[in-house]
C-alpha positions in Angstrom: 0.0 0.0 0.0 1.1 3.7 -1.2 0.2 6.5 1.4 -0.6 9.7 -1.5 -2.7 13.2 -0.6 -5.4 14.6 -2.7 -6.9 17.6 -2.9 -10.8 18.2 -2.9 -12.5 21.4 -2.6 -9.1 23.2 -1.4 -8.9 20.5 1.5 -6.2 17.7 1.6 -6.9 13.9 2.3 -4.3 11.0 2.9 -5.1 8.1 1.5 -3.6 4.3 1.0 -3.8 2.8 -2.3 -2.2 0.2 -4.2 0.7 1.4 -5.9 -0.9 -0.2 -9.1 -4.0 2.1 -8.8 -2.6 4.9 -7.4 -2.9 7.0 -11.0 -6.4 5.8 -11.4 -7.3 7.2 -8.0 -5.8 10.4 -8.6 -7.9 10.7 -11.8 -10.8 9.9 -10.4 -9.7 12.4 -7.3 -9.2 15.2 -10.1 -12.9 14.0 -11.6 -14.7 15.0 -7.9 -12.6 17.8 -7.4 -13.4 19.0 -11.2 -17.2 18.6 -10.3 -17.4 19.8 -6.9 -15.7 23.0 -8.2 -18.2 23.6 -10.7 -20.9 22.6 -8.4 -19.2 25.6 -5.6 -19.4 28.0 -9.2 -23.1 27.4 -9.4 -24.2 27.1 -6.2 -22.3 30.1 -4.5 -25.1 31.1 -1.5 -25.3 26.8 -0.6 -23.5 25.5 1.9 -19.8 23.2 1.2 -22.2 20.2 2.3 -25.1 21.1 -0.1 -22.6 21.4 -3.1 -20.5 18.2 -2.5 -24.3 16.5 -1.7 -25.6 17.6 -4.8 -22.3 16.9 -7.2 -22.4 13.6 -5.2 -25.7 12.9 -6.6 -24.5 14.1 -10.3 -22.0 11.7 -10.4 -24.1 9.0 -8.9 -26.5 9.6 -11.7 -23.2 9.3 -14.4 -22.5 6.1 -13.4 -26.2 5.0 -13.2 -26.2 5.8 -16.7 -23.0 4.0 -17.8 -23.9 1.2 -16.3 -27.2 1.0 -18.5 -25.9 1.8 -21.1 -23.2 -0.7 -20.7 -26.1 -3.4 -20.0 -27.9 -2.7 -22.9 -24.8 -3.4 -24.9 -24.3 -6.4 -23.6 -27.9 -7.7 -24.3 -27.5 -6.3 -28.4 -24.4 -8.2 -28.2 -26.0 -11.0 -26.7 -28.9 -10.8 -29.1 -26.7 -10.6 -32.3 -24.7 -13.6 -31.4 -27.9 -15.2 -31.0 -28.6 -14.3 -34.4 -25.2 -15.4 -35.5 -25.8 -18.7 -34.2 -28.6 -19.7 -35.2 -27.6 -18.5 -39.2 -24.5 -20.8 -38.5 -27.0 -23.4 -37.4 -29.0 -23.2 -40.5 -25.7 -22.9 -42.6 -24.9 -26.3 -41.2 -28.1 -27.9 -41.7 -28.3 -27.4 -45.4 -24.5 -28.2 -45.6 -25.5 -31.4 -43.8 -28.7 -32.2 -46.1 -26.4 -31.6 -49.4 
């Protein structure tokens, strides 16, 4: 385990990672940070807790999504190899008859 520090929202946070994901987690450190900033641009009058609630909830929804979409690739794929299949079934049929 790596001990690293990232910055969110101006404030520091240690955290232990595995040396192998340790540039993945500062990416997706930058990603909050990137959103709660432009959540604090927005929402000026709301309270720190209010913007990284509501950013929290963004992001939420983001992933949500991906993972959807994601799932409905995987059933098209699903469904065409299906397809596939069964044409390759058919294929073989009449090869077999002739």
């Amino acid at each position: 385990m790596k001990s690293i520090k990232v910055t969110i929202l101006g404030k520091q946070f240690p955290l232990k990672v595995d040396e192998a994901e340790e540039e993945n987690m500062i990416r997706i450190c930058n990603y909050v940070d990137e959103r709660f900033k432009r959540f604090r641009e927005q929402l000026v009058k709301q309270p720190e807790s209010t913007v990284m609630s509501l950013a929290a909830l963004s992001i939420a929804e983001e992933l949500f999504e991906a993972r959807n979409n994601s799932s409905q690739l995987e059933q098209n794929e699903h469904l065409s190899m299906e397809r596939v299949n069964k044409s390759l079934e058919r294929l073989l049929e009449i090869i077999k008859e002739d």
